[in-house]
N, C-alpha and C positions, 0 to 999 in steps of 0.2 A: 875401027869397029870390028869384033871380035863376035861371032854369032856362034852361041853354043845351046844344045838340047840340054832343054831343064831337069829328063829323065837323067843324065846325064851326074850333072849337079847334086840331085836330090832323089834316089834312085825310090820311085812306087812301087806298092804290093803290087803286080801282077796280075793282072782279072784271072778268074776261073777256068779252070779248064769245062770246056763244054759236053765230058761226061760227068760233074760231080756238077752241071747248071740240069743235066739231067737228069740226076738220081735225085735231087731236091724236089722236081717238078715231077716224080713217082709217088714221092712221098707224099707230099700236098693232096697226090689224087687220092691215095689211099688214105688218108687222114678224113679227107669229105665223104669217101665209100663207107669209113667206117673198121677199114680193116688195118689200119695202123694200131698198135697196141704193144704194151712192154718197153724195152726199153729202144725200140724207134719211134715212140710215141713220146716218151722223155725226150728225148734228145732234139726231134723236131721240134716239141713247144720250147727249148731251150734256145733255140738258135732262131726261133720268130715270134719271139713274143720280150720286152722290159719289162721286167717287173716294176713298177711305182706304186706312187698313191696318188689319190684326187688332188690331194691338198698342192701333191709338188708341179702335176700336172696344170693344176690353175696361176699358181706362182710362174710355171714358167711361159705359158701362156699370156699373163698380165704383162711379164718383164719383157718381154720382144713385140709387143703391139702396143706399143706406149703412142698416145695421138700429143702433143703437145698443143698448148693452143698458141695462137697467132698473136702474141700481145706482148709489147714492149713499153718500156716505160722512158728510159733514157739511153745514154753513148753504151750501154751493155748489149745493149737489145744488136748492135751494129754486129758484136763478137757472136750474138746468138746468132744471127743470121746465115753467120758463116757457116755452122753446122752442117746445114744442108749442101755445100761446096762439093764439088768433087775432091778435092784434096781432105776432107773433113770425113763426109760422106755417113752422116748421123745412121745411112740404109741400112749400112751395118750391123745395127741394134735393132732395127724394125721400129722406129722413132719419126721416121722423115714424113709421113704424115702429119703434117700439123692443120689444125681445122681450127676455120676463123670463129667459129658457136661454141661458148665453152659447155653447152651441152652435150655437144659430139666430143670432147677433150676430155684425159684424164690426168695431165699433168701441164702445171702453170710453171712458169719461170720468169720470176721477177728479177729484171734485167733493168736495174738504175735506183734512182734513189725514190723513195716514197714520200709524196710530200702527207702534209695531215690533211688538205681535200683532197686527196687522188688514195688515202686508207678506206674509205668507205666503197668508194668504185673497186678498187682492187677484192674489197673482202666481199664485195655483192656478186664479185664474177666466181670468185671459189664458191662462193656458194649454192650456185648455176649450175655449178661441175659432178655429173651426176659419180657415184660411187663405183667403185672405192678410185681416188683419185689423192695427186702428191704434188709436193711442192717445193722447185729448188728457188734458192734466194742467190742471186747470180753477182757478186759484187762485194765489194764492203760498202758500199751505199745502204743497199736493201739489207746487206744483213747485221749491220751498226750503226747507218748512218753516216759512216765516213769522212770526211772531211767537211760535213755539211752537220757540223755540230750548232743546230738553232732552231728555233722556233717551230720553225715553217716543213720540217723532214723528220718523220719518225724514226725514232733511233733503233732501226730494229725491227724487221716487218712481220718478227716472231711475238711481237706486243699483240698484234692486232688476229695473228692466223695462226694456223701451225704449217712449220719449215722442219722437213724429211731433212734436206742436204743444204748446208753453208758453203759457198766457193770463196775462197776470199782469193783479194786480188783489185788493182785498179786500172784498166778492166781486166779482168781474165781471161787469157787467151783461148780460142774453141778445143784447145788440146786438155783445158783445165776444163772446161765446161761437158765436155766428154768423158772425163776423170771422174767426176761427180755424177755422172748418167751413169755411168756402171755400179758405182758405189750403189747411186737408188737401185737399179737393177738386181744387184745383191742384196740390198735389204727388202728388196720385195720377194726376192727367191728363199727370204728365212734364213740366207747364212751371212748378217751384216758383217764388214769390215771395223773388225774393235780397235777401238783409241788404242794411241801410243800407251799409255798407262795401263791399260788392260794388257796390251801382247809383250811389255816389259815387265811387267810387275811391278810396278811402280804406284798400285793403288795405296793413298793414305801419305803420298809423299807432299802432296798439296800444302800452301802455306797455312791454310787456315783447318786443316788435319792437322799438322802437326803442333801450333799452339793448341789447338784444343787437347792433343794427348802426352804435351808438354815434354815435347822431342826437340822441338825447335829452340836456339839459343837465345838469351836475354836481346840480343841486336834483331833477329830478325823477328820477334815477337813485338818489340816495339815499332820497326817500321811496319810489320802488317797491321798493327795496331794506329798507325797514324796515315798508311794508305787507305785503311777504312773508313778512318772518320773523316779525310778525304775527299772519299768516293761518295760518302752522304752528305756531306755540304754540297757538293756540284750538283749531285741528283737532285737534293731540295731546293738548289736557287733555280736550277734549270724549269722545274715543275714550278714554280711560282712565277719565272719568267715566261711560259707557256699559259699562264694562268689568267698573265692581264693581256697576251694579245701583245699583235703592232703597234707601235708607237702611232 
């Protein structure tokens, strides 16, 4: 074991010399007497004051006092839990409050799979959850339905609410689940993180853009053409097998 100063390592500015901690605390005096003015009256509000605005002010105010609420639903809620770990350590973000009333809460995370009687509990607690208030969908459970393609598990718990941030994952690890805390974080600070298609350029590269602007070849027009009709058979037997119920 090998013990070395981190100054060392990683060399720090320097604190102040304590004539210029004193000609700051002149100025200060003269700025309240009133006889600061010109350009040491520039210069002082320049060096004590950010300029902002309200708006970024309250954004970043909402994104580091984030309360989660205390609510799980299945094996995801276990990866939630972790958050709060010392090794996780959610404090970070200003998040590790979580409050069991989702009154006192402004973001839910639905951690497991959704059954169809556990959609109305779920959407009666968002709906408790005073303003302005978000919602990550923690899993592919909650946010497809995941391997629990039936009856009894909505496929999707964006049918029923609305879902800020998707994790996907079986379960997703609290380093994924952290991942998606920032991303909200970011879209609630106004400057979201854009899709892959967005930051390549890649908009209109889509299968069903490009049959529509008939870019795409005879082969891949026909199978987008026979994955869709596909995708509406299973949706329509699925809604009709939802429709009579348990055997």
């Amino acid at each position: 074991m090998r013990r070395e100063k981190l100054r060392a390592l990683a060399p720090l500015e320097e604190p102040r010399s304590p004539t210029d901690l004193r000609v700051r605390q002149l100025r200060a005096r003269d700025l309240l007497r009133g006889d600061l003015e010109g350009p040491d009256l520039e210069q002082h509000v320049a060096e004590a004051t950010l300029p902002t605005t309200m708006a970024k002010t309250i954004g970043w105010a909402r994104a580091n006092s984030i309360f989660p609420a205390t609510f799980g639903l299945a094996c995801c809620a276990i990866e939630m839990m972790s958050m709060v770990s010392p090794r996780y350590d959610i404090a970070r973000f200003g998040a590790e409050n979580m409050r069991a009333s989702p009154r006192q809460a402004d973001m839910l995370i639905l951690s497991g799979r959704v059954s169809i009687k556990m959609a109305p509990v779920v959407r009666r607690i968002y709906d408790q959850m005073l303003e302005p208030k978000w919602v990550i969908s923690m899993g592919a459970c909650s946010s497809s339905g995941g391997m629990f393609a039936n009856y009894a598990v909505v496929q999707g718990a964006d049918k029923f609410m609305p879902v800020d941030i998707h994790i996907p994952g079986c379960p997703p690890r609290p380093e994924a689940l952290t991942y998606g805390f920032n991303k909200l974080q970011r879209m609630i600070l106004g400057n979201p993180v854009p899709g892959w298609r967005r930051r390549y350029n890649a908009i209109g590269t889509e299968e069903w853009a490009r049959a529509a602007t008939g870019t795409a070849s005879p082969q891949e027009v026909e199978a987008y053409a026979t994955a869709r009709e596909l995708s509406v058979a299973h949706e329509s037997a699925r809604a009709q097998e939802s429709r009579k119920g348990p055997a």
